[in-house]
ROBAVEX-916425 format. One line per 2 residues: number of its first residue (from 1); their letters; for each residue x, y, z of N, C-alpha, C, CB. Coordinates in steps of 0.05 Angstrom, whole numbers, plus 32768, in hexadecimal, padded with zeros to 4 digits. Glycine has a CB too. Layout:
N
NUM	a	X Y Z X Y Z X Y Z X Y Z | ...
***
This chain:
126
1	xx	89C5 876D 8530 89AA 8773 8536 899C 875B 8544 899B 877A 851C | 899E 8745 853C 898E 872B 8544 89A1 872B 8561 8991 870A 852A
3	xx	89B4 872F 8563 89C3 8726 858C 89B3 873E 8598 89F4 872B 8595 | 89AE 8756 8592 899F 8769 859F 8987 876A 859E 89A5 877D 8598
5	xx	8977 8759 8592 8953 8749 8593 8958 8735 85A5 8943 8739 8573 | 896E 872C 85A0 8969 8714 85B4 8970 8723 85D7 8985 86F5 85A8
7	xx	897F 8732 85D3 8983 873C 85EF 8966 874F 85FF 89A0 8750 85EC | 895D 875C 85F2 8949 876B 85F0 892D 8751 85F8 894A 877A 85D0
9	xx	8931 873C 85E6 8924 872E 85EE 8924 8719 8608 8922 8726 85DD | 893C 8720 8611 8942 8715 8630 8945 8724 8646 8958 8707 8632
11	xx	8941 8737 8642 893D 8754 8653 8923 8751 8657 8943 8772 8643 | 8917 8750 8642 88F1 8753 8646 88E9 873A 8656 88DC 8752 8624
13	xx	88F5 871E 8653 88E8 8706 8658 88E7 870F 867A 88FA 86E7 864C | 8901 8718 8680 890D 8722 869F 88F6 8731 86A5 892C 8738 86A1
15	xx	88F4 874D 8699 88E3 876B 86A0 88CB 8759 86A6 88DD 8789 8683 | 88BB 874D 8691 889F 873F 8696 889A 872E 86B7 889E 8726 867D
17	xx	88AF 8722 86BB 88B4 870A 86D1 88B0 871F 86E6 88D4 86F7 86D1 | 88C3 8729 86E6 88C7 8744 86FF 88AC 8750 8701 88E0 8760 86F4
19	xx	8898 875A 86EC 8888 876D 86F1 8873 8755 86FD 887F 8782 86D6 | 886D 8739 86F2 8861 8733 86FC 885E 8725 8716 885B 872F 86EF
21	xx	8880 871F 871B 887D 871E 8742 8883 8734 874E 8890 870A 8755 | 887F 8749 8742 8877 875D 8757 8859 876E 8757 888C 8772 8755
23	xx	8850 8761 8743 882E 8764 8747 8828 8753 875D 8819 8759 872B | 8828 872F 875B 8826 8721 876D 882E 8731 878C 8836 870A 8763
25	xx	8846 872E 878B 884E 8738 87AF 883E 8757 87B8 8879 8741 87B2 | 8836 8769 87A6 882B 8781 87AD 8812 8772 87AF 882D 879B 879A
27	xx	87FB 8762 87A2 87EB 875E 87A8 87E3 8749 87C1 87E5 875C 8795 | 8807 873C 87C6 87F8 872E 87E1 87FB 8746 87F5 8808 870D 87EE
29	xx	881A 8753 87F3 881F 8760 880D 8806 877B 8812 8842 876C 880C | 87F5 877F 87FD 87E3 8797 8807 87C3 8793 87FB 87F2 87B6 87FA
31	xx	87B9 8772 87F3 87A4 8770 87E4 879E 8779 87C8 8795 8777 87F0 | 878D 8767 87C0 8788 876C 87A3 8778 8778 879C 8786 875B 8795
33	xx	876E 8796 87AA 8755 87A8 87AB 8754 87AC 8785 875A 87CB 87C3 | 8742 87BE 8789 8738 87D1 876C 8753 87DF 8765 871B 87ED 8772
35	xx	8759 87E8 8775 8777 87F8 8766 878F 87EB 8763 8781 8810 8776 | 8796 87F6 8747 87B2 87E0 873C 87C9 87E6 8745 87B8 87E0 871D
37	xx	87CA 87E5 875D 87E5 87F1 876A 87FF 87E2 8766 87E3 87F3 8787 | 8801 87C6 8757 8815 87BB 874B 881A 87C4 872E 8811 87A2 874D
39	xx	8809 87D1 8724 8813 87DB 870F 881C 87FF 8717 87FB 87D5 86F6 | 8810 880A 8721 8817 881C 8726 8836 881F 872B 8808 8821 8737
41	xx	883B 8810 8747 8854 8811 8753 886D 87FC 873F 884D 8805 8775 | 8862 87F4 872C 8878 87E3 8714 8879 8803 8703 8864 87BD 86FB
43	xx	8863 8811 8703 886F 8828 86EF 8881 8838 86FC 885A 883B 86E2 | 8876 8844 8714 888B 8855 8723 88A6 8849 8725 8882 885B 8740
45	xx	88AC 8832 872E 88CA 881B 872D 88D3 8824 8718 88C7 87F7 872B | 88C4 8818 8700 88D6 881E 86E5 88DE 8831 86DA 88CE 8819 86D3
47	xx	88CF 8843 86DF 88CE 886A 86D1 88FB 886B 86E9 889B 8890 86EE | 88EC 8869 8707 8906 886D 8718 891F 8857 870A 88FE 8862 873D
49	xx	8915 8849 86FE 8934 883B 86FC 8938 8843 86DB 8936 880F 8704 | 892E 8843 86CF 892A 8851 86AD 893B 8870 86AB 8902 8858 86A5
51	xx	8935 8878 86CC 8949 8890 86C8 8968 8885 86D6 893B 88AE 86DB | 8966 887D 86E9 8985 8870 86F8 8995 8865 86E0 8982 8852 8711
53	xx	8987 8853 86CB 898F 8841 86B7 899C 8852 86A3 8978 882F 86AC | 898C 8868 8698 899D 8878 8680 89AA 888F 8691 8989 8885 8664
55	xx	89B3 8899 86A1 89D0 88A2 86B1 89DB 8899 86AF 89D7 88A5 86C5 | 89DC 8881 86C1 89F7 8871 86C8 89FC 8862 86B2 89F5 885D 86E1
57	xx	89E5 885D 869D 89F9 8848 8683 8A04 885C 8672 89E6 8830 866B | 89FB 887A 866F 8A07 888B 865E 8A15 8892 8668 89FE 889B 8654
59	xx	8A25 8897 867D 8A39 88A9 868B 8A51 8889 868D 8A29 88BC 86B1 | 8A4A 887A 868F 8A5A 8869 868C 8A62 8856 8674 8A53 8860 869B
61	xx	8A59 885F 865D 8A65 8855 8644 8A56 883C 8641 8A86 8851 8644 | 8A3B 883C 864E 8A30 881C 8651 8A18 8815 8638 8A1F 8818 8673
63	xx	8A13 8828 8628 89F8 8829 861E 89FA 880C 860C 89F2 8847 860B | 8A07 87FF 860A 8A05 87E6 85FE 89F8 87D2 860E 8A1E 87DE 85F7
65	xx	89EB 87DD 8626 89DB 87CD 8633 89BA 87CD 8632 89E4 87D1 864A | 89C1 87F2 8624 89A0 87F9 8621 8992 87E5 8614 8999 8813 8610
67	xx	8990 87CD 8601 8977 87C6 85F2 8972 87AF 8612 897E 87B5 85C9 | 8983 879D 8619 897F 8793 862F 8975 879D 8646 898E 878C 8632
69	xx	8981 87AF 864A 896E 87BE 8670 895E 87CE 8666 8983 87D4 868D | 8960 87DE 8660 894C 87F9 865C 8931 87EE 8648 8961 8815 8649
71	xx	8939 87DE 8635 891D 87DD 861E 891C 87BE 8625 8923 87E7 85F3 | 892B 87AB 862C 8924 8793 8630 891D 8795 8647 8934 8780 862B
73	xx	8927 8791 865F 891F 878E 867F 8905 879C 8685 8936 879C 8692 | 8913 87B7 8687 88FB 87D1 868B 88E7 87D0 867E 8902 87EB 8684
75	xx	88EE 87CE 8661 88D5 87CC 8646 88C2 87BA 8654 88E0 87BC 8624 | 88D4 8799 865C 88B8 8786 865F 88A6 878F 8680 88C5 875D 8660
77	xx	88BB 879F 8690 88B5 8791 86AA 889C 87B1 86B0 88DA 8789 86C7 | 889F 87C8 869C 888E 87DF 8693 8893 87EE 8678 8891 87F2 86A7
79	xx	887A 87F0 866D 8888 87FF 8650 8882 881D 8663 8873 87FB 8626 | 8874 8825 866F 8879 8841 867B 888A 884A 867D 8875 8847 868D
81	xx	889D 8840 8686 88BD 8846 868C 88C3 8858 866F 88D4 8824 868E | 88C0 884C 8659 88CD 8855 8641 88C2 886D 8640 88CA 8845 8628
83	xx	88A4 886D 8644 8892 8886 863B 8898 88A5 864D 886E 887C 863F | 88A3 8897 8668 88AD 88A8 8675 88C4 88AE 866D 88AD 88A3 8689
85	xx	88DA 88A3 866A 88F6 88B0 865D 88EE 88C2 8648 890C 889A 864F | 88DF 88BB 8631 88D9 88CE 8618 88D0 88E6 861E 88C6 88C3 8605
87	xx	88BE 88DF 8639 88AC 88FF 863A 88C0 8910 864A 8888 8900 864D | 88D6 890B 865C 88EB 891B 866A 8900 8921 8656 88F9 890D 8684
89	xx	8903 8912 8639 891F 8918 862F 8908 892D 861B 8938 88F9 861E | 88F6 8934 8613 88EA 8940 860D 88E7 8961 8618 88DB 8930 860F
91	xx	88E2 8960 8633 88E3 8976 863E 8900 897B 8647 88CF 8977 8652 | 891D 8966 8648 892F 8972 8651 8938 897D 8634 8942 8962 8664
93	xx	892A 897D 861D 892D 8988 8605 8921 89AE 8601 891C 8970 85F3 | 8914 89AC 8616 8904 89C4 8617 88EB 89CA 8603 8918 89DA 8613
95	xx	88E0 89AB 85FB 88CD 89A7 85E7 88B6 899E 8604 88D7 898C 85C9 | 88A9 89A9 860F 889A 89B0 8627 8883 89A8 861A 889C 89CE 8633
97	xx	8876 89BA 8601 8864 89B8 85F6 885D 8996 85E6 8866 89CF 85E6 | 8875 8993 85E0 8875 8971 85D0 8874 8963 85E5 8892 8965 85BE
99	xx	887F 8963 85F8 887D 8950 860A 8858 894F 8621 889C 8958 861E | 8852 8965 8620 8831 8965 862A 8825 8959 860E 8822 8989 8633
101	xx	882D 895D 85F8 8815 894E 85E0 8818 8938 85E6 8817 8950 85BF | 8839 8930 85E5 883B 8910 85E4 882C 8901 85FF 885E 8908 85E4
103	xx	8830 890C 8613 8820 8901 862D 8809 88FF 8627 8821 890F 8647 | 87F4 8912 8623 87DB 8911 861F 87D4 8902 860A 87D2 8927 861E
105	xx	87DF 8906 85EC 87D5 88F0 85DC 87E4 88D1 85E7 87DD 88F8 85BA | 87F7 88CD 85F1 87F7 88AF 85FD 87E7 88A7 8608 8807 88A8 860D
107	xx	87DD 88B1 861E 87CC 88B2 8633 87B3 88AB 862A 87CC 88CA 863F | 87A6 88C1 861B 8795 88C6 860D 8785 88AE 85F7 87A1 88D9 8605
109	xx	8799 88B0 85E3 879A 8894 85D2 87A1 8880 85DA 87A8 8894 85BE | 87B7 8877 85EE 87AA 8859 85F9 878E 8855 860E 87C2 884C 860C
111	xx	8789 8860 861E 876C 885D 861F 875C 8857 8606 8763 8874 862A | 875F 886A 85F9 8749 8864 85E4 8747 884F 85CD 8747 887B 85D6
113	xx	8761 8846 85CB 876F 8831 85BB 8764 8818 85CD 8792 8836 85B9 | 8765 8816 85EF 8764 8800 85FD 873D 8807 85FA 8779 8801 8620
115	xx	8730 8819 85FB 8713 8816 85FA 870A 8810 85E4 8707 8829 8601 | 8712 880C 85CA 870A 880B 85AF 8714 87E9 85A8 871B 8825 859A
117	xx	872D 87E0 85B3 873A 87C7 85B2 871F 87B4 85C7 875F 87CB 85C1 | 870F 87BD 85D8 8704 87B0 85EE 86EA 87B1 85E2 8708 87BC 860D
119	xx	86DD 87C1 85D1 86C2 87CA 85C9 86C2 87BE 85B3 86BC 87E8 85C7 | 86DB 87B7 85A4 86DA 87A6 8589 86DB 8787 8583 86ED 87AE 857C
121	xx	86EB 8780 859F 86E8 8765 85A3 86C6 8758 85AA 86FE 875F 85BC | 86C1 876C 85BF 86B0 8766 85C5 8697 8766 85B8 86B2 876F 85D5
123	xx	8692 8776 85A5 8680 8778 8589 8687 8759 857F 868B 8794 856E | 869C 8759 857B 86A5 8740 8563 8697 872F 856E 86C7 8734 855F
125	xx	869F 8726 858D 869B 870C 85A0 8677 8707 85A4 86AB 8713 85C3 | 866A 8720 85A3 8651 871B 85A3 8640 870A 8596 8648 872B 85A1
***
C-alpha cells in the first residue's frame, strides 16, 4: 500500500507540473482573457487521455500502472478526468439515470460547496 501512495504521489507531483505549464503556454500563446481556457483545454486533454489510458492499460494486462497514470498523473494534472471516466462507465452500465444525478449533483454541489467555502472564509476574515 505505502509503494502505491508513494507512486500515486509521483504521478500527481508530474499531473500538477504538467497542468500548470500548460496553463502558462495557453495563456501566453492565446492571452490571459476572462475565460479559463487553460483549464478548460487541461480538462478536455485529460478526460481524452483518461480514456486512451484505461484501454490500452486494460487490454494490455497493465492496470498496475493505474494508481500512477490514471489517479496520480491525470488525478494531479485534472481531477475531471476521473469524474469523466465514472460518468461513461456509468452509462456504459446502462445506469443513464445515475450517471445524469451524478453529473448534476457534482456539478451542482461543487459550485455550491466552492460558494459556501468563499462566503465562509470571507465572513470569518471580516
Amino acid at each position: 500500500m505505502l509503494i502505491t501512495m508513494f507512486q500515486v504521489a509521483l504521478g500527481g507531483a508530474i499531473g500538477s507540473a504538467a497542468r500548470f505549464a500548460a496553463g502558462v503556454a495557453i495563456a501566453r500563446g492565446f492571452g490571459a482573457g476572462g475565460f479559463p481556457l487553460g483549464v478548460l483545454t487541461v480538462n478536455i486533454l485529460g478526460s481524452f487521455l483518461m480514456g486512451v489510458l484505461v484501454v490500452f492499460l486494460g487490454q494490455r494486462g497493465l492496470a498496475a500502472f493505474n494508481p500512477f497514470l490514471m489517479t496520480g498523473v491525470l488525478g494531479g494534472f485534472t481531477t475531471f478526468s476521473a469524474f469523466s471516466l465514472e460518468t461513461l462507465t456509468l452509462i456504459e452500465r446502462d445506469a443513464v439515470g445515475q450517471a445524469a444525478i451524478y453529473v448534476s449533483l457534482s456539478v451542482a454541489g461543487s459550485l455550491l460547496a466552492i460558494l459556501a467555502g468563499v462566503h465562509a472564509m470571507r465572513a470569518l476574515l471580516a
